[in-house]
C-alpha positions, 0 to 999 in steps of 0.5 A: 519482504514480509507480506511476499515471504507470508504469501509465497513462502521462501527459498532463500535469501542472499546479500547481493554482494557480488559486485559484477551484479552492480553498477560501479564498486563505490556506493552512489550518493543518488540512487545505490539501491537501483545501481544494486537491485536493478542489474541483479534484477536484469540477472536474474531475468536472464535466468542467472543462478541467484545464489551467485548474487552473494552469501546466504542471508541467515535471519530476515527482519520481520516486520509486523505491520498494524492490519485492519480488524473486521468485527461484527459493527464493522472495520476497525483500520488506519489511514497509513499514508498518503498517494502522493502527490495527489492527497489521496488516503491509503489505508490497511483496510483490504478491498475484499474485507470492505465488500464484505460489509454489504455495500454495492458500488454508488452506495453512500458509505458514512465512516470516520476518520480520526473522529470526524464523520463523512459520508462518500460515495463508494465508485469504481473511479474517480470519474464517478463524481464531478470534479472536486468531489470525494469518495471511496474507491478500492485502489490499486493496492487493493485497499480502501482509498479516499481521495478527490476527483483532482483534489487533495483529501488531505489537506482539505480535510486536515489529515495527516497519517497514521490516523484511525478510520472506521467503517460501518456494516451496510 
């Protein structure tokens, strides 16, 4: 909710308690969130008054997640986590922050991850190396992914997330 609330504002927030916007009345032992937020989604779409779902939430948890620093040598970041099942590295570094460090699509980029140094080509998809190869792409998250063609950067390179990534100006 946190980067939605920053980037949108809000209204208001309600517990959904309502139990005819839910599957069932008892808690699933398999998937309780989707028999709660699919059908109060479905009511929503059918342009139901969301205050109905039920009573006001007073106070969200904010969360405060670490984000990529752009200093004048380069981005400071973090590899957050992996695009499973592929191996894939997700990191908080944004696209556009990337772009501004001057480098054009196929240029090589040379960065390091936890104190290793590589250099991948920076492409636009996956099919812009052969198979087996590396490189840094901007990914649908519109962060900075570092990934294999049909391969698993994590584990050929023994990465394992949360770990720091740096990335030079052009």
């Amino acid at each position: 909710m946190t980067p939605v609330v920053d980037r949108d504002g809000l209204a208001g927030a309600r517990e959904i308690t309502n139990p005819t916007w839910m599957i069932g009345d008892k808690i699933s032992s398999t998937f309780h969130g989707r028999d709660i937020f699919s059908p109060a989604a479905a009511h929503l779409a059918r342009g139901e008054d969301w205050m109905l779902a039920g009573p006001e939430v007073s106070e969200l948890v904010r969360l405060n997640p670490r984000v990529a620093t752009v200093e004048a040598k380069g981005i400071d970041g973090t590899v957050i986590g992996l695009d499973d099942p592929f191996g894939s590295l997700i990191t908080d570094i944004q696209g556009e922050d990337f772009k501004k460090l001057g480098y054009a699509l196929e240029d090589k980029v040379t960065l390091r991850v936890d104190k290793k140094q590589y250099t991948l080509p920076y492409e636009k998809t996956f099919m812009g190396v052969p198979v087996g190869q590396p490189l840094l792409y901007i990914d649908s998250r519109g962060r900075v992914g570092l990934a294999i063609n049909q391969g698993d950067f994590s584990k050929k390179f023994h990465i394992t997330p949360p770990v720091p990534i740096f990335i030079p100006r052009k």
